[in-house]
N, C-alpha and C positions, 0 to 999 in steps of 0.2 A: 200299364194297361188299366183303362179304366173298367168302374164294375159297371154291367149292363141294368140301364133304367127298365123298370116296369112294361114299359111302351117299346122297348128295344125285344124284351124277351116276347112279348106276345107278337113283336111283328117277324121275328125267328118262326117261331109254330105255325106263325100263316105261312110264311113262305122260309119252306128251314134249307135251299137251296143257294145262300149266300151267308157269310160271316157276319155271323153280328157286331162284330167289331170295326172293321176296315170295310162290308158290305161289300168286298169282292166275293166271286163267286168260284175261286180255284180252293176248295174245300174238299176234304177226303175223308172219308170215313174210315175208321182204324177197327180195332178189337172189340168185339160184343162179350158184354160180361150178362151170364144169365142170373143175375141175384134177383131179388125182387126190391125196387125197379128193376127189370130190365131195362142197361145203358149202352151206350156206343161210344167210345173216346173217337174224336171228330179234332181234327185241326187244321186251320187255313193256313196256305202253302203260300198265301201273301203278306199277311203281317203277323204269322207265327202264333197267332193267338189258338189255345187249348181249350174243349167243353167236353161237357157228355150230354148229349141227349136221353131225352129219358123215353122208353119205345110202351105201349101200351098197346090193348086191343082196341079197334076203333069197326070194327064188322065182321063179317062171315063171308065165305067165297065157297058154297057148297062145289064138292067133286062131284061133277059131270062126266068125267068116262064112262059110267055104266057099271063100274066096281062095285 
């Protein structure tokens, strides 16, 4: 397996809903590990290729029930 170029990882992040490897899109996400990064082991169920994602904060979603 090849390593992923510069332009393969950021185009992952844009759109992390296909494999950056084979760019099929039958990809599953597996176990969350709460370390700091918070990751995800993630593997394509087409060309077998293994990552982790690395998960961050990116906003707020205030609670609105009224609690």
């Amino acid at each position: 397996m090849h390593q992923l170029s510069k332009k393969d990882r950021v185009n992952y992040i844009r759109s992390p809903h296909h494999c950056p490897y084979c760019k099929s899109n039958d990809i599953e996400g597996q176990h969350m590990h709460f370390d700091d990064p918070l990751t995800q082991d993630v593997e394509c169920l087409n060309c077998t290729a293994k990552w982790k994602d690395v998960h961050g904060i990116v906003g707020i979603l205030e609670d609105t029930d009224g609690r």
